[in-house]
C-alpha positions in Angstrom: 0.0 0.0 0.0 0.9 3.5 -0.6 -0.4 7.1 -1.4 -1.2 7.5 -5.1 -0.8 11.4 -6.4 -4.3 12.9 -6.3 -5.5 15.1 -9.2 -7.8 17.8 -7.6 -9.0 19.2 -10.9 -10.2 16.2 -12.1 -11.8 15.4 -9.3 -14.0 18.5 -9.1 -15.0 17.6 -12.3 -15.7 14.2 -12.8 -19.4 13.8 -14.2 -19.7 17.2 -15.5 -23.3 18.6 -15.6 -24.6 15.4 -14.4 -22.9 16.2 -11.1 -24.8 17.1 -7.9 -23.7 19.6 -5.8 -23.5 17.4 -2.9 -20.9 14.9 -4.5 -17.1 15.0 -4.7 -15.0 13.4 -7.2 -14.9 9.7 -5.4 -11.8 7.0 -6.3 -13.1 3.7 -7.2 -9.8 2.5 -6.3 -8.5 4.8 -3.5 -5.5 6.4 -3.3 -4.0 4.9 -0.2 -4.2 1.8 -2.9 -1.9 3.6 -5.1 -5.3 4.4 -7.2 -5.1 6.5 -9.8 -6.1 10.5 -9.7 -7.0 10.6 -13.4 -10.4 10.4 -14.5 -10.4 6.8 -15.4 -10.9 6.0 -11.9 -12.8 8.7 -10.8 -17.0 9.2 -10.2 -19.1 11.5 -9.1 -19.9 10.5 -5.5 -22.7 11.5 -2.7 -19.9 13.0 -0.4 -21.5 11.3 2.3 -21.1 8.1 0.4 -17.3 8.9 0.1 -16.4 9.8 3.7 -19.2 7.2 5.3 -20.0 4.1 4.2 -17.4 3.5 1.0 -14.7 4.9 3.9 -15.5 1.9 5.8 -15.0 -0.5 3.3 -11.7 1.0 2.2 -10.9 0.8 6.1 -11.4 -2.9 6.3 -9.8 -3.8 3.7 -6.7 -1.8 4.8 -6.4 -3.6 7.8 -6.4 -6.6 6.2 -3.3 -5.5 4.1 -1.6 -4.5 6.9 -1.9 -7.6 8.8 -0.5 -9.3 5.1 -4.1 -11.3 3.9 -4.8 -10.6 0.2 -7.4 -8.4 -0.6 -9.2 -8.8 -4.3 -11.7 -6.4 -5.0 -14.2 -5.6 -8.4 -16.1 -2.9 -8.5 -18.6 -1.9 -10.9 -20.5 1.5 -11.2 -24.0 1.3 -12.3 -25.8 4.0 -14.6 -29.1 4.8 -15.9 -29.4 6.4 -19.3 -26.9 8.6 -20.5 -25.8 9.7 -17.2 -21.8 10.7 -16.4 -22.8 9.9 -12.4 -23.9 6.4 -11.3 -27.0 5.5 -9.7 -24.8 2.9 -7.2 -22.2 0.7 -7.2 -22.3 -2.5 -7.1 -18.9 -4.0 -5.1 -17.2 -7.5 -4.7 -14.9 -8.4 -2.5 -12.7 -11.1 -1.1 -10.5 -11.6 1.5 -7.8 -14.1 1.9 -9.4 -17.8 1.0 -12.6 -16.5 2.1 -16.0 -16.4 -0.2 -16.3 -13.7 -1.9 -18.8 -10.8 -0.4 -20.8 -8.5 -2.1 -22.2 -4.6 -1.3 -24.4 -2.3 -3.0 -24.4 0.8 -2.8 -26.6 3.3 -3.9 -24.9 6.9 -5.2 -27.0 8.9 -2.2 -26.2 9.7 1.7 -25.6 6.5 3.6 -25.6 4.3 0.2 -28.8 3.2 0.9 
């Protein structure tokens, strides 16, 4: 793990007029993951989303790194018509030899 670079411009405008005023420019992969700042891996994101629930999950699987378990992760965006911001997420997940997990998230405070 490590810090990747973080692009503030693009992250102010990723999803362009399709952006709400209430979301940020969210990492799918985040930077502590050496995730890149470009747009390519950027989303408009309910900033409540970003620092809340999505946090959390970044969190976890952190501290699996840290203690040395593999962590393998997909994540998928979801959107509805022609829309730059996705509707949810849609998140799998699995760590060490364990099944693997999945979380949805819808694009709004509290993902739900």
């Amino acid at each position: 793990m490590g810090a990747a670079k973080r692009n503030k411009y693009a992250q102010r405008i990723a999803g362009r007029e399709d952006r709400l005023k209430t979301d940020e420019g969210g990492h799918l992969i985040a930077s502590i993951f050496e995730g890149s700042g470009k747009l390519d891996n950027l989303v408009p994101m309910d900033g409540n989303l970003n620092k809340g629930e999505w946090k959390k999950l970044e969190n976890m699987w952190a501290k699996h790194l840290d203690k040395g378990r593999t962590v393998e992760v997909k994540i998928l965006p979801v959107y509805k018509g022609n829309s730059q911001r996705p509707a949810s997420f849609e998140i799998e997940y699995k760590i060490g030899k364990r099944e693997w997990e999945v979380v949805k998230f819808d694009n709004k405070p509290g993902g739900k």
